[in-house]
C-alpha positions in Angstrom: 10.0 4.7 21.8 6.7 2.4 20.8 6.0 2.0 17.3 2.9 3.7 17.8 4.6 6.8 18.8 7.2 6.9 16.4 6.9 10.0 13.3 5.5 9.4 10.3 5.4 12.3 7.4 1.9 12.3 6.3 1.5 12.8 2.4 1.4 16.0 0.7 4.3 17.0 3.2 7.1 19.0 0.9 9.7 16.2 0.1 6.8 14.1 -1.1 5.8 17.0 -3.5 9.7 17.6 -4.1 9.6 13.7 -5.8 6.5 13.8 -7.5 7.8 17.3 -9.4 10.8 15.6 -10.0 9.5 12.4 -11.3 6.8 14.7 -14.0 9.9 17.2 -14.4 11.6 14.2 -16.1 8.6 12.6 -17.5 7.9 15.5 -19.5 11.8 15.9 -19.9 11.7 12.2 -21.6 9.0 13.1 -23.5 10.9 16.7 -24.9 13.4 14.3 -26.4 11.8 11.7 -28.1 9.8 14.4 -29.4 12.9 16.0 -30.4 13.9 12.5 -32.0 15.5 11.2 -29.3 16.2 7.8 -27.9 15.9 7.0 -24.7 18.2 4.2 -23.5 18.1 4.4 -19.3 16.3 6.5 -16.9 17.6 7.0 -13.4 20.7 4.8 -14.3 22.4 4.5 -10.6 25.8 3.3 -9.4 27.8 4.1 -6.5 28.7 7.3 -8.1 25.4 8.6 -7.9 22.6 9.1 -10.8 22.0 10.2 -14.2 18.4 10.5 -14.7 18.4 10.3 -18.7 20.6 9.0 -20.9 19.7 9.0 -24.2 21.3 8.9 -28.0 21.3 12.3 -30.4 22.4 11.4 -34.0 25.2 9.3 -33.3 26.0 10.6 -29.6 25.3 9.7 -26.2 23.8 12.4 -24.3 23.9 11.9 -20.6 20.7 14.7 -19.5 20.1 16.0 -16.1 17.0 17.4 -15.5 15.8 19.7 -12.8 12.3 21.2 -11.7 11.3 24.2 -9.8 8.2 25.8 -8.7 7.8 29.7 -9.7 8.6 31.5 -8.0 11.3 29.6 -5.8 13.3 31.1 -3.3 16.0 28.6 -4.4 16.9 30.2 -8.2 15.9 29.2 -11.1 16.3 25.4 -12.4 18.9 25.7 -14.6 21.6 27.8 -11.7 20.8 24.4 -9.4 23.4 22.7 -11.8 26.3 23.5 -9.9 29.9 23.0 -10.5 29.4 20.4 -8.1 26.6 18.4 -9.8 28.1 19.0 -12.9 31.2 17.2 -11.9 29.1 14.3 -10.1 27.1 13.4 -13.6 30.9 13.4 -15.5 32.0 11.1 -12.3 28.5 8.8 -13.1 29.0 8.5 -17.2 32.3 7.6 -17.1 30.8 4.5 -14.4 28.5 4.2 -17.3 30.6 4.0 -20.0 33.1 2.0 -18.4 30.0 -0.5 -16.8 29.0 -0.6 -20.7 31.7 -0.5 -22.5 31.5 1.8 -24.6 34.3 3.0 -26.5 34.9 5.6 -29.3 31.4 6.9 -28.9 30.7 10.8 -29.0 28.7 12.2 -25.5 27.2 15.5 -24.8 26.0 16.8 -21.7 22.9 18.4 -21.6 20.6 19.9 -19.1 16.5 20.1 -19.1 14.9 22.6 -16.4 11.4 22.4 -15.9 9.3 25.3 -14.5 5.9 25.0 -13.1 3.5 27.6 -12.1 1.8 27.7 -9.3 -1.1 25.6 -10.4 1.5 22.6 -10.7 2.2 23.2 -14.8 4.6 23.5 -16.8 5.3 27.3 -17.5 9.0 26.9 -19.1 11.0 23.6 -20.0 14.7 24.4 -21.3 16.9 22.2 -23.3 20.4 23.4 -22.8 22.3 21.0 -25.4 26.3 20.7 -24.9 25.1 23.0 -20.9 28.7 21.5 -19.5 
């Protein structure tokens, strides 16, 4: 197949809309912490693993947060039931990468989780903090 004839997803097509949510889901997130008096050390902090997208230090402790986003209504649940067992175990399986990668030692670490809602003008109806969620 020519180049010229080869698919290309326009803009605007659902996994582009799926980032951008994602990227203000944990933007807004970000800004829920430091608002909260948190410090945020990474942000999308990748390694073979797979991805935290916040990490970030709560009176003494690391938290390692995963944040999810959904539109409401969404036939997929709400944000908070997309953390499954599975993801839960993936973000453990990433920090200790982290932790080891840093070395860190001793340190206190909480996981949390931050679901984002937003209506269907594209706002934010509902952010969660779930501190200590797994």
């Amino acid at each position: 197949m020519d180049d010229s004839k080869k698919s290309i997803r326009p803009a605007g097509r659902p996994a582009d809309r799926r980032r951008a949510t994602g990227r203000e889901a944990e933007e807004a997130a970000a800004r829920h912490l430091a608002a909260c008096g948190y410090r945020i050390i990474d942000r999308n902090w990748r390694c073979r693993a797979g991805e935290i997208d916040l990490i970030a230090s709560d009176s003494g402790a690391l938290v390692f947060v995963e944040v999810r986003s959904r539109r409401n209504p969404s036939r997929f649940g709400t944000a908070v039931e997309a953390v499954t067992p599975r993801k839960q175990a993936q973000v453990r399986n990433v920090a200790q990468y982290y932790l080891a990668m840093k070395k860190i030692d001793g340190r206190p670490i909480r996981f949390d989780v931050i679901a984002v809602t937003f209506d269907g003008n594209g706002e934010i109806s509902e952010l969660r903090h779930l501190e200590g969620a797994f």
